[in-house]
C-alpha positions in Angstrom: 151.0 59.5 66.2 147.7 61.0 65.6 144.2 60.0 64.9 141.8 59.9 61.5 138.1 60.4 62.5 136.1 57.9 60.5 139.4 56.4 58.6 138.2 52.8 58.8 137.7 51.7 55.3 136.0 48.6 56.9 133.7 49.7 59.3 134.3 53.6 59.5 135.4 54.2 63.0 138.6 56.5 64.0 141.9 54.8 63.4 145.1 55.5 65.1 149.0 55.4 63.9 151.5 57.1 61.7 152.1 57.7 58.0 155.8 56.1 58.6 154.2 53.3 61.0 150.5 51.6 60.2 147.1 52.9 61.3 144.8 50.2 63.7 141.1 49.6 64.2 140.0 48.9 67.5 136.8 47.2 66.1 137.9 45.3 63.1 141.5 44.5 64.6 143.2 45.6 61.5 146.4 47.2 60.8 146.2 49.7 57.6 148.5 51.9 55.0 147.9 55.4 55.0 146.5 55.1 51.4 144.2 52.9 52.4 141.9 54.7 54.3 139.1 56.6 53.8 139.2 60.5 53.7 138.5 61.5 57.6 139.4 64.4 59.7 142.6 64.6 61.3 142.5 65.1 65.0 145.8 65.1 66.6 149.1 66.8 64.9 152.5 65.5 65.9 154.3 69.0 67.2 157.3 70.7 64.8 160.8 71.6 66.7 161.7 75.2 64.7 165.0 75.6 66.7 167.2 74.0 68.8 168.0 75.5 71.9 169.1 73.2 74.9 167.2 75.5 77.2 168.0 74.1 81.1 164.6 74.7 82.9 164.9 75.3 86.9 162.2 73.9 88.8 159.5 76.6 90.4 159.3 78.6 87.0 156.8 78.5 83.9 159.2 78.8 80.5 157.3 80.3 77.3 157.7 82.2 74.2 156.8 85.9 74.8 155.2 88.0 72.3 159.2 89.5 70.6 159.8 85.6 69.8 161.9 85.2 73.0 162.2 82.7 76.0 161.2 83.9 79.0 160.3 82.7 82.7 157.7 83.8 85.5 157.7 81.9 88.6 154.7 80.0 89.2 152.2 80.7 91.0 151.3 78.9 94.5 148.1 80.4 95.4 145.2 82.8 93.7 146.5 85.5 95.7 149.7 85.4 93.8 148.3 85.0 90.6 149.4 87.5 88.0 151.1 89.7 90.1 154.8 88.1 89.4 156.7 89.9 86.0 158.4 87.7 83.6 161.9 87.9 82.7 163.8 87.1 79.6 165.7 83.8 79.3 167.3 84.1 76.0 167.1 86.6 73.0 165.9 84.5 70.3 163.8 86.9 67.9 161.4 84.1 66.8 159.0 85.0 63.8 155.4 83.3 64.6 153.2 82.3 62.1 148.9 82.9 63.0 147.7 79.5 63.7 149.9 78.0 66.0 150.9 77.4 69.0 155.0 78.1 70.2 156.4 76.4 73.4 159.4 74.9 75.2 159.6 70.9 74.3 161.2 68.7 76.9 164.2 68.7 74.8 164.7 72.5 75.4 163.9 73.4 71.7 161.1 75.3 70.4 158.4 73.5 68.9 154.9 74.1 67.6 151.5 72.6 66.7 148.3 73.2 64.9 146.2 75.3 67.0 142.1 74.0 67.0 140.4 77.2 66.4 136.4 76.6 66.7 134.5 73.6 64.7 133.0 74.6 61.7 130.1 73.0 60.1 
């Protein structure tokens, strides 16, 4: 599900749905196709699984992708005073291949995923 700034062919406001679903306006209570709408700006991307993993995630610990392209865990923080000063430690070996641009984390599925990272408006 994401949303099309000004996709309203009607009365221009932001429209919400999917390209497999229907888009709605609030105001004009009006389901739409996708090739019926205007031209906006896409503001939310659905996130991409790139592997399936079936990571099991222990309560206590913070799971990312490190900067080789593997799992790894650090234990979270519970005050300022321990902030930063814990080391991570690897997970699993997966030797993932990031692309600039987006951003790689641990779905609730235990998979990979990514999104679209927003990087600055520009006019």
């Amino acid at each position: 599900m994401f949303t099309i700034k000004k996709g309203c062919p009607m009365c221009g406001n932001d429209v919400k749905g999917s390209k497999e679903k229907k888009f709605y306006c609030k105001n004009c209570n009006f389901l739409y196709e996708y090739g019926h709408l205007n031209k906006g700006k896409i503001m939310k991307h659905e996130a991409e699984k790139v592997k399936e993993l079936k990571i099991e995630r222990e309560p206590g610990y913070l799971y990312f992708i490190d900067k080789q392209g593997d799992v790894s865990r650090v234990k979270r923080a519970k005050s300022k005073a321990d902030k930063g000063k814990k080391k991570h430690e690897k997970v699993l070996k997966v030797g993932l291949e990031k692309e600039r641009a987006y951003l790689y984390f641990i779905d609730t599925d235990g998979g990979v995923s990514r999104t679209k990272m927003k990087r600055g408006k520009k006019s």
